[in-house]
C-alpha positions as CSV (number, residue, x, y, z in Angstrom):
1,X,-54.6,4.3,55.2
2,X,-55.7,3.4,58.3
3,X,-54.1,0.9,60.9
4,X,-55.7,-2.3,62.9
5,X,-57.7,-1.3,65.8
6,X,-56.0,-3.5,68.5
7,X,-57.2,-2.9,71.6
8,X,-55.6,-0.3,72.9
9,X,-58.0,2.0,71.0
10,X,-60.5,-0.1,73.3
11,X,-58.8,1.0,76.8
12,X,-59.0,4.5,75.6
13,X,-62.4,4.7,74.8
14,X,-63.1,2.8,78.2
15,X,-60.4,5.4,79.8
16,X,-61.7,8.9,77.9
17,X,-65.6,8.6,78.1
18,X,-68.2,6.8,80.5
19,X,-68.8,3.9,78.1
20,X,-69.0,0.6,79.8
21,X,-68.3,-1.6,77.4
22,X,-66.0,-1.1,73.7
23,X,-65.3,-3.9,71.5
24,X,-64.3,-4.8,68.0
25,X,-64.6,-7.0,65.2
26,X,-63.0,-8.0,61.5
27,X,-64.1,-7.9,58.8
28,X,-63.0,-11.3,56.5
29,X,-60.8,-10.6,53.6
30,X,-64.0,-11.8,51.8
31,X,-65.6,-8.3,52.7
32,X,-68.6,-10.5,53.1
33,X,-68.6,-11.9,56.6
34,X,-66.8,-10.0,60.1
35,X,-66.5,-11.5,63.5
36,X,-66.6,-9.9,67.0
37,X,-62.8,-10.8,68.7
38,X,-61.8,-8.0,71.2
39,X,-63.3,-6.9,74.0
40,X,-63.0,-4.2,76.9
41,X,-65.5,-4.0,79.8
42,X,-67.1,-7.3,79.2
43,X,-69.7,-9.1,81.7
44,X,-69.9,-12.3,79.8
45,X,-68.9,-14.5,76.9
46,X,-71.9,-14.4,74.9
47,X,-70.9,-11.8,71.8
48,X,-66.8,-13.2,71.8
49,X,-66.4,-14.7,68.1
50,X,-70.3,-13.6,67.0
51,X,-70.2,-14.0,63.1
52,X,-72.1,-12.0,61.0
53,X,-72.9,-11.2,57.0
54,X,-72.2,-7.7,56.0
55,X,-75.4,-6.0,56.4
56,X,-76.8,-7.9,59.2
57,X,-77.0,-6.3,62.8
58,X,-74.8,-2.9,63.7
59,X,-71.8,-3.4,62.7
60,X,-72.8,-4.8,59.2
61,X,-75.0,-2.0,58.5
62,X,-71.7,-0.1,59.9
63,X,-70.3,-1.6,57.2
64,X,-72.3,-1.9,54.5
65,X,-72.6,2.3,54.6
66,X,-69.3,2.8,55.8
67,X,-69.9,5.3,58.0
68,X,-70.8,5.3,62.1
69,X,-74.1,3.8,63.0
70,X,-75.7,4.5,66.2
71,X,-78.9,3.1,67.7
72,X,-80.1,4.5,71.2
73,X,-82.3,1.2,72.4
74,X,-80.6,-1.8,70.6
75,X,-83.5,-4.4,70.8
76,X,-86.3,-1.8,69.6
77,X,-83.8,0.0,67.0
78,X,-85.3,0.2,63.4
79,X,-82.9,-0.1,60.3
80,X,-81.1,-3.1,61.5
81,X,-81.9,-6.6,61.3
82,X,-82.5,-8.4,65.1
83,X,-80.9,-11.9,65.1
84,X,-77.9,-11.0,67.8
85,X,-80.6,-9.1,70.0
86,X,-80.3,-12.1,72.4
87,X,-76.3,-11.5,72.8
88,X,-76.4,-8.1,72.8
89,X,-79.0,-8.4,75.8
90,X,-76.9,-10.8,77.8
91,X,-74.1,-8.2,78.0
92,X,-76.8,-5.8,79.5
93,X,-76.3,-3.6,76.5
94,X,-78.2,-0.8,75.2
95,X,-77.1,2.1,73.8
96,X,-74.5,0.9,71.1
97,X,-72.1,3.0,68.1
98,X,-70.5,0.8,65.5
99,X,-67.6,2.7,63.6
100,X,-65.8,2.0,60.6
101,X,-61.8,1.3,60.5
102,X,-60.8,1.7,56.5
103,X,-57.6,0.4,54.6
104,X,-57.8,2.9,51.8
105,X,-61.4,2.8,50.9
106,X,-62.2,-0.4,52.3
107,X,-63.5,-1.0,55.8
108,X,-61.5,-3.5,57.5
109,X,-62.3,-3.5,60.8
110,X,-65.4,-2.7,62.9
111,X,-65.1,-0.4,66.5
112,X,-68.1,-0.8,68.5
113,X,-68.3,1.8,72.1
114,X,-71.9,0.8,74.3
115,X,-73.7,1.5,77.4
116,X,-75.9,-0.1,79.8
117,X,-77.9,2.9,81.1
118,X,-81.2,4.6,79.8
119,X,-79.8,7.8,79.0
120,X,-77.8,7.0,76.0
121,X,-75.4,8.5,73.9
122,X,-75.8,12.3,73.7
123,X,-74.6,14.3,70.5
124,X,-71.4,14.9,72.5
125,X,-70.1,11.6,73.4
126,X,-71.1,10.1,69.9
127,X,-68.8,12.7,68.1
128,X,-66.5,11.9,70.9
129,X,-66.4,8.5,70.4
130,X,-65.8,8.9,66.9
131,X,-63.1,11.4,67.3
132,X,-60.9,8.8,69.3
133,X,-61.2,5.9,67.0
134,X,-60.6,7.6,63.7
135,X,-57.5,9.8,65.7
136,X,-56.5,5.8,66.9
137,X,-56.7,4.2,64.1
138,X,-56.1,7.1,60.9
139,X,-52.5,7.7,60.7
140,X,-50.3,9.2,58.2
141,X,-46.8,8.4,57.1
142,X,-43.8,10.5,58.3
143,X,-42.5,10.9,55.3
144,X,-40.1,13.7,56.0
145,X,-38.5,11.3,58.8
146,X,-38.3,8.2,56.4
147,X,-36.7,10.4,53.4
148,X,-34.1,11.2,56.1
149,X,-33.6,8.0,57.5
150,X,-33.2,6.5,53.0
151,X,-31.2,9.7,52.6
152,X,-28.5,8.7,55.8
153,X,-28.0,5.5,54.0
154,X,-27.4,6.5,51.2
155,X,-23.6,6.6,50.1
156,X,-23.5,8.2,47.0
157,X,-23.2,12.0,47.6
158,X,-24.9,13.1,45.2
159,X,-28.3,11.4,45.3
160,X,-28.0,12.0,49.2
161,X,-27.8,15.8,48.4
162,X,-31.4,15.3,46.1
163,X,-32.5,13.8,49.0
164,X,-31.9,15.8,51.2
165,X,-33.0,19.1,49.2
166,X,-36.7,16.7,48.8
167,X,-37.1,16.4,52.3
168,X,-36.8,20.4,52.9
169,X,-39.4,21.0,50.0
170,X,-41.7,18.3,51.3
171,X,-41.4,20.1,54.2
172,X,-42.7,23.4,52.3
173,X,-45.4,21.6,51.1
174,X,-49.0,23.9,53.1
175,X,-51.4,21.2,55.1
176,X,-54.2,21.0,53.2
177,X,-57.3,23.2,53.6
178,X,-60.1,22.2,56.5
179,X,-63.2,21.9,55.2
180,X,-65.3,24.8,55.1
181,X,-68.4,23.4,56.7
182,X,-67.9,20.4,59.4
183,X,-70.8,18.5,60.0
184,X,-71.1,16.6,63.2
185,X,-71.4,12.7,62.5
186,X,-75.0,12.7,63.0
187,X,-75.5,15.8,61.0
188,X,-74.0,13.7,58.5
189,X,-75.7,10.8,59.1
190,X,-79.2,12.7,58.6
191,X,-78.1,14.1,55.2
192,X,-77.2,10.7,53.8
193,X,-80.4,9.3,54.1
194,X,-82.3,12.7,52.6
195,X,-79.6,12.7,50.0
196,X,-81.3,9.2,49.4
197,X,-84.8,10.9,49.1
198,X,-85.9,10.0,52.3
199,X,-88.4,11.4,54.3
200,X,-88.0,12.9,58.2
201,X,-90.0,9.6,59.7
202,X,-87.8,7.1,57.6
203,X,-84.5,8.8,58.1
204,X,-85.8,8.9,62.1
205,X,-86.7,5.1,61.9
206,X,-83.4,4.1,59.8
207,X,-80.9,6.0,62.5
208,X,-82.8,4.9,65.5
209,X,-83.6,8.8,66.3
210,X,-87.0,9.9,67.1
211,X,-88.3,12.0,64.2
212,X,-88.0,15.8,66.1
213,X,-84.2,15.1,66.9
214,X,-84.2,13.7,63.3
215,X,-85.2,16.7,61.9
216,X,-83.3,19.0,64.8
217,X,-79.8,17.4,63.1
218,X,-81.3,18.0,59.6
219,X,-82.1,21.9,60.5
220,X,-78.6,22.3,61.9
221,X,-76.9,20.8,58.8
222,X,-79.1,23.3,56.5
223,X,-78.1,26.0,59.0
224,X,-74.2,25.4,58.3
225,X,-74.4,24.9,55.0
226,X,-76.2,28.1,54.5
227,X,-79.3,26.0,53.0
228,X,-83.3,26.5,53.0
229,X,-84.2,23.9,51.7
230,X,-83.6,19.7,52.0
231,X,-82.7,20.1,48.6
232,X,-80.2,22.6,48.5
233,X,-78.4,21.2,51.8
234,X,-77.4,17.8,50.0
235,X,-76.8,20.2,46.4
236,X,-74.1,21.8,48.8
237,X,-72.8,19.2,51.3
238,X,-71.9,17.4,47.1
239,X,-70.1,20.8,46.0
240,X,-68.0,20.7,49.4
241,X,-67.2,17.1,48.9
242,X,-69.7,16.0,52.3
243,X,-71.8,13.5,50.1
244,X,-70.9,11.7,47.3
């Protein structure tokens, strides 16, 4: 389950990394439309209550994959559609991740981080970026501390005792396993699009990646999941749960 962005998740990505500009948008309970309401690091006016259709833009490709887009050169990006370039240019932005915030399985919410300079987002910061918005916004329940809190109210002994004796063995319960492999966001990124039987020039065009770092992120993915072929990368980022 995850939580509503705010904007303090905003302030730290503005605070922890050198982006210059991080804002959000939601998504309508529709799922069909989101609009762009909180802002950190703003010049101007001209993106503050945007409305979009899923699929349009960033952040409704963002959505429309659930998973993190990111597009190095906004205005020349391929794979998204080009009717907010105009906005986008007045805030001086260029570089630009859009990242999903779910509610179960369902994205609610829309994180966006950008930059003004040439240089970009490297591998580092994007995975970065990522990192502090899902760590914002993914949270899980306490629910050792709220069995405590039912089992203190409680005034018959004898349910507060079965309680009790369920908070200790939720306590026993081992965290769950890591995954064995841990792809980096645009490791995963690259494989989702050859899982879709895409080629090395379409998945470069679709990511906004030029085709050699395209296929640098695909070689790394087949490196880690002990793969040597395109093929056999996606057949074992499936049996690890990865891809779908």
């Amino acid at each position: 389950m995850g939580v509503a962005a705010g904007t303090g998740v905003l302030g730290r990505l503005r605070a922890l990394t050198p982006v210059d500009m991080a804002f959000a948008a939601s998504v309508d309970v529709s799922g069909s439309s989101f609009v762009l309401d909180r802002f950190d690091g703003a010049r101007s006016g001209s993106l503050r209550g945007v409305r979009s259709a899923v699929g349009d833009g960033l952040g409704g490709r963002c959505i429309a994959l659930a998973r993190p887009v990111y597009v190095r050169d906004y205005v020349a990006a391929r794979g998204i559609t080009h009717q907010y370039d105009g906005a986008v240019s007045a805030e001086g932005l260029r570089s630009i991740i859009a990242i999903p915030v779910f509610d179960g399985d369902v994205v609610r919410e829309v994180v966006y981080a950008g930059s003004r300079g040439r240089s970009g987002f490297g591998e580092r910061l994007v995975d970065r970026t990522v990192e502090i918005v899902r760590r914002h916004t993914d949270t899980k329940p306490d629910v050792r501390a709220e069995l405590r809190d039912i089992a203190a109210a409680v005034s018959d002994p004898a349910l507060r005792r079965r309680l009790e004796d369920l908070v200790d063995r939720v306590g026993e319960q081992p965290e769950p396993e890591p995954p064995v492999v841990a792809l980096t966001p645009r490791e995963h990124d690259v494989l989702v699009e050859v899982a879709l039987g895409h080629g090395n020039r379409t998945v470069a065009q679709r990511l906004g990646l030029t085709e050699q770092t395209a296929k640098s992120y695909l070689k790394s993915a087949m490196s880690k999941l002990d793969s040597h072929t395109r093929g056999e990368a996606v057949h074992r980022a499936r049996e690890s749960g990865l891809l779908p």
